[in-house]
N, C-alpha and C positions, 0 to 999 in steps of 0.2 A: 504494500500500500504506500502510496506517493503522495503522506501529507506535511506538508513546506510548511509547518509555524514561522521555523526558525529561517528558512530559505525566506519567503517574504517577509520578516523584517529586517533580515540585511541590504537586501534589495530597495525596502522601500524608502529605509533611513540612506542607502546610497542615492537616490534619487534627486536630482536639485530640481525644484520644483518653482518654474516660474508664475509669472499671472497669469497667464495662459493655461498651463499645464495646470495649476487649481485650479481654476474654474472649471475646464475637460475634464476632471477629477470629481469634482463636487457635483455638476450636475449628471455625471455619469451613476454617482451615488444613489441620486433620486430617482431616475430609472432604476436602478436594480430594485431600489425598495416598491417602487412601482409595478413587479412583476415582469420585466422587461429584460430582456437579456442586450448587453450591449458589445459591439463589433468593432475593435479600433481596426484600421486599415489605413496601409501609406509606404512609403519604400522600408528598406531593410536598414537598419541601423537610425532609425527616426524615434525608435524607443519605445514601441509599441508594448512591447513585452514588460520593459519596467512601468508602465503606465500599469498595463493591467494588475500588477502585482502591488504596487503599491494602492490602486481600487481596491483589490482584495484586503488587502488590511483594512481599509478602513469598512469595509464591510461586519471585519471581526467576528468571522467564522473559519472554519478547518479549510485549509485550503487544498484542490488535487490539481497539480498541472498534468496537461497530457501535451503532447505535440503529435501534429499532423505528419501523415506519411502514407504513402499509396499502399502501403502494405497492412495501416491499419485496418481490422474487421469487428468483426461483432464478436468475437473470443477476445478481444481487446478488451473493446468497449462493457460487455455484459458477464464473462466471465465464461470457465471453462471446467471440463471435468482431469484431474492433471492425474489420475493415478488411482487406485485402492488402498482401502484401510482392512482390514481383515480382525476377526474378534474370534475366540475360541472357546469354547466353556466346556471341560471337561466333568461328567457328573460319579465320583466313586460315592454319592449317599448310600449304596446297595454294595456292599464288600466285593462280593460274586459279580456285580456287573459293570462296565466299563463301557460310561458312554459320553460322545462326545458331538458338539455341534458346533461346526463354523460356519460364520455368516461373511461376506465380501462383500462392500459397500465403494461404488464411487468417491471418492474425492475431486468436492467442488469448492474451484476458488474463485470469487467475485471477482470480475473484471473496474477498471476505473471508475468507467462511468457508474455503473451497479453502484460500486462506494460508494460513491457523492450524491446520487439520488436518495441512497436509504436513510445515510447520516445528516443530510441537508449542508452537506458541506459545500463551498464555493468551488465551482470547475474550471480553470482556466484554458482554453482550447487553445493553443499557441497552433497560428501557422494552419487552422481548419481548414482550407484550402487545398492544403496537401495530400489530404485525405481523399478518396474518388469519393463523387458526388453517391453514390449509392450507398457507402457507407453512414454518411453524413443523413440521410435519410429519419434515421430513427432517434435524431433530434426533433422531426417533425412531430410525433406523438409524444414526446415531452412538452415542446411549446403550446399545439394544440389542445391535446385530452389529460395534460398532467398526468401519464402513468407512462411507464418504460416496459416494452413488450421484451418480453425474454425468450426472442427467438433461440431456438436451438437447446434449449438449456436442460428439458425433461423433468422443471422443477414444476412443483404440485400447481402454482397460477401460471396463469399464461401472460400477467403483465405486475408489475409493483408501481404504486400511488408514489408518486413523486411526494419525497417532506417540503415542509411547507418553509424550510428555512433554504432548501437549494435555490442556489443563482449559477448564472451561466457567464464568464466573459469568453467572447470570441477574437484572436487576432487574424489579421493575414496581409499579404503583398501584393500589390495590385495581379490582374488577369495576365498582364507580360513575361512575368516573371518565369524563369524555367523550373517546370517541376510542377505549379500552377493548374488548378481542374477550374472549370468555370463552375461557380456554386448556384444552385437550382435556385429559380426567386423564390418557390416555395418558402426556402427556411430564410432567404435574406429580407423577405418581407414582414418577418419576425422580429426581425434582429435593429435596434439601430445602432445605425452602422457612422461612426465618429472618423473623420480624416485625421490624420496625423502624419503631419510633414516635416521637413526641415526648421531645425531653428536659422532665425539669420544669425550672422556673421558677432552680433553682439551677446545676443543671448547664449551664444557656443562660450563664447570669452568668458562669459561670467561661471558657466559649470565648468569649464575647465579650472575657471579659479580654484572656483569652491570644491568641485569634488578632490583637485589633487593640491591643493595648497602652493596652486602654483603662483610666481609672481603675475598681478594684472596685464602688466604691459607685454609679459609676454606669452600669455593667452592671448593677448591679441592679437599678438604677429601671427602664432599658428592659427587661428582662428581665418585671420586674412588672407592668406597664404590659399589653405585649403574652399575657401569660400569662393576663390581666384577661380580656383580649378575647376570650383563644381558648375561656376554660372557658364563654364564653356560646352558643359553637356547638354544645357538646354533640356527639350525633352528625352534625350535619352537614357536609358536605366542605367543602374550600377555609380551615379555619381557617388565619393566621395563623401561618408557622411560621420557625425560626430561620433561615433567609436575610432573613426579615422584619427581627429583629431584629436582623440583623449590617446590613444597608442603612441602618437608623437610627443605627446605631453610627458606621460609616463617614462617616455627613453630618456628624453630631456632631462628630468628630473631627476632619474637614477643614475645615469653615466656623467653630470654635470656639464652637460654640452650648450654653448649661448645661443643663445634664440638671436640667430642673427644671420640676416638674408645671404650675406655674403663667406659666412662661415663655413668651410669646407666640410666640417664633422656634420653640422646641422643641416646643407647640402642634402649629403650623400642618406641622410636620416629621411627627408623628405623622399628622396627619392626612391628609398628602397619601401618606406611604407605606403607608399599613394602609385608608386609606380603602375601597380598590376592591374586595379580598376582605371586608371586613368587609361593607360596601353588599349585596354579590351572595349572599355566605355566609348572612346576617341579613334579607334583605329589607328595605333600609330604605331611606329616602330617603336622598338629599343630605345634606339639614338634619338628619334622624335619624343620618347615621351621624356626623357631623362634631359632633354633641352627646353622642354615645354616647363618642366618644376623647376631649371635652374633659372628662366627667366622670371616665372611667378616670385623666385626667391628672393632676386634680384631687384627686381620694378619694386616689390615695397621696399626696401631698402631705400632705392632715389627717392621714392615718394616721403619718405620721411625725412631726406634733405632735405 
């Protein structure tokens, strides 16, 4: 069983949470209490996941994370029979006779969801999307009819009454993304569904402060730097995004390297962490994209002349 007390509240207290993000929080609150399950969605590294977890806290129930995967099914989801238990009761009451009875019973073990429906714990769907759409299904007779069908299962009901304390969050990545199902409207018309995008260029500066204690000013060069980069993707996927920037921040800080454009150590730091989405993002070579971060690195440097 996959319940996170302790995993959401390091997560949530890692969170820097701006006016934005409480408010996306607070009133995500009142929909859950409202009976509503709610769906953040937005690229990958925009923070979807610490959003939802820190929602679940404040929910202040048992939490179950599961993540999506096309390989997920309904043995996942509902649970499974994994084995035998075996019992034997030998009777010598009678001197002279020698008798004995074994019985052989299945072993059944409740799948995630099962948990969280029976407990009324909080579910957090990372990434539901990943899942195929048929899987995903038999959330529809949780949202619609409040009760969880126990396909497959051989147990005595054919479905369990959802508690009345379960909530659902759902994350996921836009339809582009590779790996990506398209999700039935059926269930996304259940769901609301919350955007979650990039921070700018300012608000990155201030968690990078706050989460690593790093100096202001130069949160801000990385911040700028990486912001450079991302506004040249435009609409394309894969930009550059604030895990980017907290990974530069992190080296920074540990190898004592100056946050400074023209700096060969901090360079070559850029280059090897932004490198590989920038390359794939941008279509560029090696040599183009390792000259495309030295100029980003550069130009703010003059610009600060």
């Amino acid at each position: 069983m996959t319940v996170l007390n302790e995993k959401v509240t390091t997560d949530y207290k890692a969170l820097i949470q701006d006016n934005a993000t409480k408010s996306l929080i607070n009133r995500s609150v009142q929909y859950i209490k409202a009976g509503y399950p709610v769906h953040f969605t937005g690229p990958s590294g925009s923070g979807k996941t610490s959003i939802a977890l820190a929602l679940a806290k404040k929910i202040k129930r048992p939490v179950m994370l599961m993540h999506g995967n096309h390989e997920l099914n309904n043995r996942d989801l509902i649970g499974t029979f994994n084995g035998y238990t075996s019992e034997k009761v030998v009777d010598r009451y009678v001197r002279s006779v020698y008798k004995k009875n074994e019985t052989v019973t299945e072993s059944w073990k409740d799948g995630r969801l099962l948990e969280a429906v029976k407990h009324g714990y909080t579910l957090i769907y990372d990434e539901f999307s990943r899942s195929q759409p048929a899987t995903n299904n038999i959330f529809l007779s949780i949202l619609e009819e409040g009760v969880l069908p126990l396909y497959g299962s051989k147990l005595t009901e054919p479905f369990i009454k959802v508690h009345p304390k379960f909530s659902m969050i759902f994350t996921s990545n836009p339809q582009e993304y590779a790996g990506v199902y398209q999700t039935q409207e059926a269930l996304l018309d259940r769901l609301i569904t919350l955007h979650v995008g990039f921070k700018d260029k300012d608000q990155e500066a201030v968690i990078i402060s706050e989460k690593l204690g790093l100096d202001k000013k130069a949160a801000e060069v990385i911040s700028e730097i990486v912001d450079d980069l991302r506004q040249k993707f435009g609409d394309r996927k894969g930009a550059p995004s604030l895990r980017t920037s907290l990974q530069i921040a992190q080296m920074v800080k540990m190898d004592d390297i100056p946050v400074d454009g023209t700096d060969r150590d901090f360079q070559q730091l850029c280059q090897d962490v932004l490198g590989h989405s920038v390359m794939q993002g941008l279509e560029l070579s090696i040599t183009e994209t390792n000259d495309l971060i030295l100029e980003c690195c550069r130009k703010l440097k003059e610009r600060e002349r």
